[in-house]
C-alpha positions as YAML, in Angstrom:
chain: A
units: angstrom
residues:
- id: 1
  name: UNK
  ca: [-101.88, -103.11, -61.38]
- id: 2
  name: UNK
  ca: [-98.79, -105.34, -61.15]
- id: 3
  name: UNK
  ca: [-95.93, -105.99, -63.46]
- id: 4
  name: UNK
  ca: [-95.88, -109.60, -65.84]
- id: 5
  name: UNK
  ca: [-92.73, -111.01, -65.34]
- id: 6
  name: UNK
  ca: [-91.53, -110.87, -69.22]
- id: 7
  name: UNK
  ca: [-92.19, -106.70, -68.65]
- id: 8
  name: UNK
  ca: [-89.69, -107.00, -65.49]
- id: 9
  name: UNK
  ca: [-87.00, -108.72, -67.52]
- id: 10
  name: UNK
  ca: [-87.47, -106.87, -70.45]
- id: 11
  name: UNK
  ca: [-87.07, -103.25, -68.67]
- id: 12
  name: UNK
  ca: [-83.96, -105.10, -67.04]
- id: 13
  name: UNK
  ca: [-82.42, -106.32, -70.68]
- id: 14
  name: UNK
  ca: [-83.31, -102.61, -71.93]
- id: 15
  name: UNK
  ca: [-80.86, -100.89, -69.86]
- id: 16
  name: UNK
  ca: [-78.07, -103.71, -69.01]
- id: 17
  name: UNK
  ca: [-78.74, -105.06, -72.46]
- id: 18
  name: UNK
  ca: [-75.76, -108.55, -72.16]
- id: 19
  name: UNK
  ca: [-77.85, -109.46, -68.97]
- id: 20
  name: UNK
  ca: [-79.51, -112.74, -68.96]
- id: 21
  name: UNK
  ca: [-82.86, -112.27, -66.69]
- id: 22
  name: UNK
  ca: [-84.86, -114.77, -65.34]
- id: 23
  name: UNK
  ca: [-87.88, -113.73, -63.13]
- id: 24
  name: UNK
  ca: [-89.77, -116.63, -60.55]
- id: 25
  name: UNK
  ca: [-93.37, -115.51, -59.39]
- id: 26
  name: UNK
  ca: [-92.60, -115.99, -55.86]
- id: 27
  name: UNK
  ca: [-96.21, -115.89, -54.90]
- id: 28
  name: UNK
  ca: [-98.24, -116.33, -57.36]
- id: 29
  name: UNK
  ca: [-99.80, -112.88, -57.30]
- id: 30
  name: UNK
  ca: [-97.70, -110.65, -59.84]
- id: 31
  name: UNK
  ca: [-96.53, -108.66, -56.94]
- id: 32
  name: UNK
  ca: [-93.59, -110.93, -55.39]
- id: 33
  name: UNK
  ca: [-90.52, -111.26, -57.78]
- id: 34
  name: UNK
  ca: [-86.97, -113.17, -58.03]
- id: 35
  name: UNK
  ca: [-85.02, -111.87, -59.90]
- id: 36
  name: UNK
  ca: [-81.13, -113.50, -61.08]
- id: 37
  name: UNK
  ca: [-79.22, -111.08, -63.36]
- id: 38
  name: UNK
  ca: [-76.31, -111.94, -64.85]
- id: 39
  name: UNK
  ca: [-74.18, -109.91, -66.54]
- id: 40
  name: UNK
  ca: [-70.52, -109.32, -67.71]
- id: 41
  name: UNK
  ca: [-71.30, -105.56, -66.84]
- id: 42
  name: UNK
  ca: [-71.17, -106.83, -63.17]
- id: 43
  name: UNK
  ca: [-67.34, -107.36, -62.88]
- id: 44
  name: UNK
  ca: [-65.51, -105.24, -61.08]
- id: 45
  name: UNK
  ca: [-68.39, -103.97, -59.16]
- id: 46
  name: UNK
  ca: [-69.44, -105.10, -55.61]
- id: 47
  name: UNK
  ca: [-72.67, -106.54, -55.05]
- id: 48
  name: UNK
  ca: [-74.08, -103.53, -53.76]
- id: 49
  name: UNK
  ca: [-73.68, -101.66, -57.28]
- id: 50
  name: UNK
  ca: [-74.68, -104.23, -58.82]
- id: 51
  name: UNK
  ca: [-77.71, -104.53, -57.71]
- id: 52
  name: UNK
  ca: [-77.97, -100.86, -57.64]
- id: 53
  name: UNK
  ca: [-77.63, -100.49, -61.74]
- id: 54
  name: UNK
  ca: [-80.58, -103.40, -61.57]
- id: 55
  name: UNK
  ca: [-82.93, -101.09, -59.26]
- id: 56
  name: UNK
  ca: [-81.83, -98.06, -61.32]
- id: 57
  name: UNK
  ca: [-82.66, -99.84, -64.69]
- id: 58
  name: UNK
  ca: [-86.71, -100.22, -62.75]
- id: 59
  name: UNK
  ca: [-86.58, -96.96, -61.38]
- id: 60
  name: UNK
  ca: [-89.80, -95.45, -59.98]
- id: 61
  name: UNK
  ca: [-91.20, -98.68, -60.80]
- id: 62
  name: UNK
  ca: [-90.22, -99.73, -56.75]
- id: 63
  name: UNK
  ca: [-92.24, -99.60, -54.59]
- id: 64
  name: UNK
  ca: [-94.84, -98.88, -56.93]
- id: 65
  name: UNK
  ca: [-96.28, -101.02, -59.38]
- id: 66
  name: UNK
  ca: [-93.60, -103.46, -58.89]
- id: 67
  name: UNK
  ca: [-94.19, -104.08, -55.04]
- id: 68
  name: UNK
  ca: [-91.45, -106.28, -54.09]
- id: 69
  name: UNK
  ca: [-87.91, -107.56, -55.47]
- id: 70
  name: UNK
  ca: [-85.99, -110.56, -54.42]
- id: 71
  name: UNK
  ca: [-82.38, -109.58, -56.39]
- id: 72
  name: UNK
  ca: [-79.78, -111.94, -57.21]
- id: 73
  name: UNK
  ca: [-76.72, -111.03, -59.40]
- id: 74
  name: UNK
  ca: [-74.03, -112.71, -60.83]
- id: 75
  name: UNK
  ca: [-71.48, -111.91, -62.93]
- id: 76
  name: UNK
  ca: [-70.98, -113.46, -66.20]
...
């Protein structure tokens, strides 16, 4: 079963909890995601980390019931 967007942002807001979150429905089918993340947490790291904390925030989540990530982050 696949993820509603407002779950995706919501896990996201949970564990980087200044981020602001908005989540496109790339396809149309609940599977495909954008994401853009921005946070004031972000400075300081490289992109890489950042988008790590993101993916760490979903955990086992990819690759399983949330299939596929587009990730954009920016810092605040």
């Amino acid at each position: 079963m696949p993820m509603a967007a407002d779950d995706i942002a919501a896990i996201i807001r949970d564990a980087i909890p200044d981020a602001d979150v908005v989540i496109t429905d790339l396809a149309g089918d609940g599977d495909h995601y954008a994401a853009r993340v921005t946070s004031a947490s972000f400075a300081g790291l490289s992109r890489v980390k950042q988008h790590k904390a993101v993916y760490a925030a979903l955990g086992d989540r990819m690759g399983g019931v949330l299939h596929a990530l587009q990730l954009t982050t920016v810092i605040a």
